[in-house]
C-alpha positions in Angstrom: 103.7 140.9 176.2 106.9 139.0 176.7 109.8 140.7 175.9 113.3 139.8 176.4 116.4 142.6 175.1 119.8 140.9 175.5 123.0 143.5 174.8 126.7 143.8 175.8 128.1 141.5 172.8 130.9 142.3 170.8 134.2 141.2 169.2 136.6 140.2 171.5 140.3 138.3 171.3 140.9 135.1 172.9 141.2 135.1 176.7 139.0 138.7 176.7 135.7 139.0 179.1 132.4 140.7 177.8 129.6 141.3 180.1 126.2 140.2 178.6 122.5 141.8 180.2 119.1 140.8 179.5 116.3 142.9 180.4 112.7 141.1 180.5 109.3 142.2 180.8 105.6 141.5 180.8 106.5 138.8 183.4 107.1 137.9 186.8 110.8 138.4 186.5 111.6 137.6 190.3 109.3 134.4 190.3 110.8 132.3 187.6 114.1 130.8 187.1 116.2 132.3 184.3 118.4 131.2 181.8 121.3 132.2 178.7 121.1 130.3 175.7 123.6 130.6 172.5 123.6 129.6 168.8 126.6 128.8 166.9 126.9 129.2 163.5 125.0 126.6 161.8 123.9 124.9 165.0 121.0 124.6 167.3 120.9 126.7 169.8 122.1 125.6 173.0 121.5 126.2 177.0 124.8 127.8 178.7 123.5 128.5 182.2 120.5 128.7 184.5 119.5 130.1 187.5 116.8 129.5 190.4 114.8 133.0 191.7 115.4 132.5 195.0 118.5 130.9 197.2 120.0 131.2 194.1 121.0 127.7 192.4 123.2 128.0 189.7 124.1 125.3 187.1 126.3 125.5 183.6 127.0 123.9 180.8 130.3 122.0 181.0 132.0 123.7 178.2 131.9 127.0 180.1 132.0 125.9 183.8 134.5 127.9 185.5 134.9 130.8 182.7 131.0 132.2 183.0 128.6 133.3 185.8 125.2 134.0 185.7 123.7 136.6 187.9 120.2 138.5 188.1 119.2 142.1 189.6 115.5 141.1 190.9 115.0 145.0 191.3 115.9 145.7 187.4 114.6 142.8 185.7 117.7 142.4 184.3 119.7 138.7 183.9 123.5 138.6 183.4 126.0 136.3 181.9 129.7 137.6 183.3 131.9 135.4 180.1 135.4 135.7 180.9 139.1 133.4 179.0 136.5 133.2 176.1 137.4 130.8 173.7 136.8 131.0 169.3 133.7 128.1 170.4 131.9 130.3 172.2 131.1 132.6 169.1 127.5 132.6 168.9 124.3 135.0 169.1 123.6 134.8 172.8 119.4 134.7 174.5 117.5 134.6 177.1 115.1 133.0 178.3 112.9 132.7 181.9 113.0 128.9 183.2 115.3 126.5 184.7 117.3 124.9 181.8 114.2 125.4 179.2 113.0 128.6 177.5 109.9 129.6 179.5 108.0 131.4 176.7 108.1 130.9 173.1 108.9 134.5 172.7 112.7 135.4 172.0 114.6 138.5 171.7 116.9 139.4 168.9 120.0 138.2 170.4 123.4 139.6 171.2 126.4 138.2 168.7 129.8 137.3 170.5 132.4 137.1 168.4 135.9 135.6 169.6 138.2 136.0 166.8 141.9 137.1 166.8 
């Protein structure tokens, strides 16, 4: 069974940092690309950034280009999303997902809410 646990959300001021992990299982974690999502309030739900398996290739989403980085541990099946100079848009409830710049599975986890709000 796929199973995917995001965490490290929070409220946080302007220009703060938070520190998102995903931790997947009942997969081939270290075969597959991997990817964050996000949701807005009242909007679809969006890619933010994806990541090959191997030699890793990175790619984002413009509006956070420079300000996030995505980064895996192969060994603990965990995904990363490093958000720093967040901004008020990037409130959302943040997923994961294996596959490069899709969601993989049609299994999601519950989600991690950011909240940037001073």
């Amino acid at each position: 069974q796929v199973q995917f646990v995001e965490s490290g959300g929070g409220l946080v001021q302007p220009g703060g940092s938070l520190r998102l992990s995903c931790v997947a299982s009942g997969f081939g974690f270290h075969v597959y690309a991997m990817s964050w999502f996000r949701q807005p309030p009242g909007k679809e739900r969006e890619l933010v950034a994806t990541m090959s398996s191997a030699n890793p290739v990175k790619e984002y989403a413009d509006s956070v280009r420079g300000r996030f980085t995505i980064s895996r541990d192969n060994a603990k099946n965990t995904l990363y999303l490093q958000m720093n100079s967040l901004r008020p848009e990037d409130t959302a409830v943040y997923y994961c997902n294996a596959g490069w710049k899709r969601a993989e599975f049609a299994d999601w986890g519950q989600g991690t809410q950011v909240t940037v709000s001073s």
